[in-house]
DRENKEZA-306461 format. One record per atom (N, C-alpha, C): x negated, y, z negated. Coordinates in pm, whole numbers, plus 32768, in hexadecimal, padded with zeros to 4 digits. Example, Ala and Ser with C-alpha at 12.3 -4.5 7.8 and 13.67 -1.06 7.14 Angstrom:
<sites>
7AD97DC77CF47B327E3E7CF47AD87EB67CF47AFB7F1F7D3C7AA97F967D367AF680037CED
</sites>
This chain:
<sites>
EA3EF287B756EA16F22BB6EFE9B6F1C5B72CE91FF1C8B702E8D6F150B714E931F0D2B6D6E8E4F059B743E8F6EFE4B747E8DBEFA3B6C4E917EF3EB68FE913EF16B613E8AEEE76B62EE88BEE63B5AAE826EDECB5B9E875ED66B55AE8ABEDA0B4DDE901ED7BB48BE98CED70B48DE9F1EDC0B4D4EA5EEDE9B4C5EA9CEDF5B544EB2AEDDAB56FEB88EDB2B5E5EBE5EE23B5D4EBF5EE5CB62BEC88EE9BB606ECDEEEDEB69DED0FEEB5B685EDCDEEBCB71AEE01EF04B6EDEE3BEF47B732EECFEFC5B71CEF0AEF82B790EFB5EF6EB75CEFFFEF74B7A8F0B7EFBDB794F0D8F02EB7BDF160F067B7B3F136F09AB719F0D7F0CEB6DBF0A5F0FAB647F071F0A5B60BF091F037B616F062EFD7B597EFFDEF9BB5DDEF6CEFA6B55FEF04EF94B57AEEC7EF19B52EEE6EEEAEB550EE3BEE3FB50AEDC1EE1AB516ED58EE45B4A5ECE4EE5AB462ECBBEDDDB432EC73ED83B475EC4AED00B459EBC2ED02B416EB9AECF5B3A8EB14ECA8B371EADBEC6AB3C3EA59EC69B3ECEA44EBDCB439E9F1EB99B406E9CAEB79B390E95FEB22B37BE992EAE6B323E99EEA67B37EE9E5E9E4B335E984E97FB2FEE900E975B33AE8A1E950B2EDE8A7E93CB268E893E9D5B235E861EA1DB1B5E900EA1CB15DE97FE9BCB19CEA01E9DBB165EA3FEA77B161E9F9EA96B1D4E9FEEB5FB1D5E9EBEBA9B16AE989EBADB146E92DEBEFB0D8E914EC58B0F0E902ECDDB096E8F2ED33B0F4E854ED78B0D1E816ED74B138E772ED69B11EE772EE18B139E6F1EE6BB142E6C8EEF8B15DE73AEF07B206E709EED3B270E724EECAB2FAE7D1EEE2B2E7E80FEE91B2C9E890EE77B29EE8D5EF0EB25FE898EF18B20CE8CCEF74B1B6E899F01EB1EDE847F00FB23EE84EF0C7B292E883F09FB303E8A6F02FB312E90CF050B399E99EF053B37BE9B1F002B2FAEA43F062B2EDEA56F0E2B2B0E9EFF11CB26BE9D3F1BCB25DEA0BF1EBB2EBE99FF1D6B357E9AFF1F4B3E2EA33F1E6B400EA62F191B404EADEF152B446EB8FF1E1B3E5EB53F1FCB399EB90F23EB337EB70F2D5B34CEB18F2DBB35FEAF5F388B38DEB1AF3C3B423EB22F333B488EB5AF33FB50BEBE7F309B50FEC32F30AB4C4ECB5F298B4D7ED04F2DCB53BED4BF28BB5B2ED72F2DEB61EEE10F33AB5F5EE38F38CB638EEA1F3D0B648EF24F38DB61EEF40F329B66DEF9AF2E8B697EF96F265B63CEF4BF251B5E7EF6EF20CB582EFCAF20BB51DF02EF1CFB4E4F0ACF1C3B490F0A6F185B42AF067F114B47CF075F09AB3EAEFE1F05EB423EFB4F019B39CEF56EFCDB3B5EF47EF4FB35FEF24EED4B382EEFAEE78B365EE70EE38B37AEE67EE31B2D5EDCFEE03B2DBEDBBED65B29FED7AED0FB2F6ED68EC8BB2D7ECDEEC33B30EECBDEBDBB2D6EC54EBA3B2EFEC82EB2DB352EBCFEB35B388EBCFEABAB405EBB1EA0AB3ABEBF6E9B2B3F8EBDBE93CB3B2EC60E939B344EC52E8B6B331ECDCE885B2EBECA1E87AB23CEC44E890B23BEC0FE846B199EC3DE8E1B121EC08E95EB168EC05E9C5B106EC22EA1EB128EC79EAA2B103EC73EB16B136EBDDEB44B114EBD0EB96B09AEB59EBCDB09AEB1CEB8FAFF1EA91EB32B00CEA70EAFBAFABEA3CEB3FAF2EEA44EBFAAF29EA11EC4CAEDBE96CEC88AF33E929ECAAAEDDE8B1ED0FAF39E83EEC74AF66E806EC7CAFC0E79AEC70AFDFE6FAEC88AFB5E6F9EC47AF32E664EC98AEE6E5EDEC19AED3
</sites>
């Protein structure tokens, strides 16, 4: 899996955590954003169980699309 520009993500013992990162934009999810979790989704590892997905920054998870 290429390196992400937008997006964080740890595995540890299965459970995996998929961070938004653009706290700027209240994690919006712009073009960039949105084929890397395509990506992130077409490569999801083996050993994944559970996953948690959450945004960076305290204000928003995800503020809707980026347009």
């Amino acid at each position: 899996m290429e390196p992400f520009k937008t997006l964080q993500f740890e595995l540890s013992d299965g459970v995996g955590q998929l961070t938004i990162c653009r706290p700027q934009s209240l994690n919006s999810l712009n073009f960039q954003t949105l084929q890397e979790l395509n990506n992130f989704a077409k490569h999801t590892p083996e050993d994944l169980q559970v996953l948690i997905i959450k945004g960076a920054g305290d204000r928003a998870f995800v503020a809707g699309g980026g347009i």
